[in-house]
C-alpha positions as CSV (number, residue, x, y, z in Angstrom):
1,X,-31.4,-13.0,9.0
2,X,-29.2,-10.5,11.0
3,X,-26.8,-13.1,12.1
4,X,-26.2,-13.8,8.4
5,X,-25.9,-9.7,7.8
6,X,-23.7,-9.1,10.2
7,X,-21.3,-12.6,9.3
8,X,-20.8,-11.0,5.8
9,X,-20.4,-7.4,6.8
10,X,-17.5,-8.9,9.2
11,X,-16.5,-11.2,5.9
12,X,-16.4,-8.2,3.8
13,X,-14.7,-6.0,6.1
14,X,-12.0,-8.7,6.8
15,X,-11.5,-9.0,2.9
16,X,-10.9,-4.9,2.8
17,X,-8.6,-4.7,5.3
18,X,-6.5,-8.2,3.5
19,X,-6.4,-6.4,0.3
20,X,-5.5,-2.8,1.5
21,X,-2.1,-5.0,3.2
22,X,-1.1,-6.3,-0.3
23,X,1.2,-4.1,-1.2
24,X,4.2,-3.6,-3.5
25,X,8.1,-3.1,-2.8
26,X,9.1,0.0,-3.8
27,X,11.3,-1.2,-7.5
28,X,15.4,0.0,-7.6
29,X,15.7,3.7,-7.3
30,X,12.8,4.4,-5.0
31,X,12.5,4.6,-1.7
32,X,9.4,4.4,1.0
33,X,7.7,7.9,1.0
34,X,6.5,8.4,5.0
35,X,5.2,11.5,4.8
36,X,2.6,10.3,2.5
37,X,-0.8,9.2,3.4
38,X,-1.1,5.6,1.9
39,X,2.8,5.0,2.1
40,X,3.3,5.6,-1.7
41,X,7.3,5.3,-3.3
42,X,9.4,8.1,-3.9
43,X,13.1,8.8,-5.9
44,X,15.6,7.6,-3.6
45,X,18.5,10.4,-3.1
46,X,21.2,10.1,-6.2
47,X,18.3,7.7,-8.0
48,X,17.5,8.7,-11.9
49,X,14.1,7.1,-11.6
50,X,11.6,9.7,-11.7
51,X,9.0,10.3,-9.2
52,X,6.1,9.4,-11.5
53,X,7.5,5.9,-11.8
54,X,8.0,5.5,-8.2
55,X,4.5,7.2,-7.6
56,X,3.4,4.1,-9.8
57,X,3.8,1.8,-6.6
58,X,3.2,1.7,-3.0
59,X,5.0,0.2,0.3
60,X,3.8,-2.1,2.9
61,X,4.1,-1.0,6.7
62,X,6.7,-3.7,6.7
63,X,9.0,-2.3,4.1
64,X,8.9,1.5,5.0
């Protein structure tokens, strides 16, 4: 009975840690914001898109 608890607690935590890496691009106009905890998008400099639309997606580690 444990072995089976602990094989889906690792499942589980192998399925949290695959989702939290799916990530978005930042869209056109935004850029990777570094200083923010969760890598979320901000304006890029000169961009007209507003920082609530880039606040609307999120980077990967590979795209920052």
């Amino acid at each position: 009975m444990k072995s089976k608890f602990a094989v889906l607690f690792f499942t589980l935590f192998l399925l949290a840690l695959a989702i939290d890496n799916v990530t978005t691009i930042c869209p056109p106009g935004c850029i990777c914001n570094r200083q923010s905890v969760g890598l979320t998008c901000k304006p890029s400099p000169g961009s007209d898109m507003s920082a609530r639309e880039c606040l609307k997606k999120t980077c990967s580690y590979g795209y920052c």
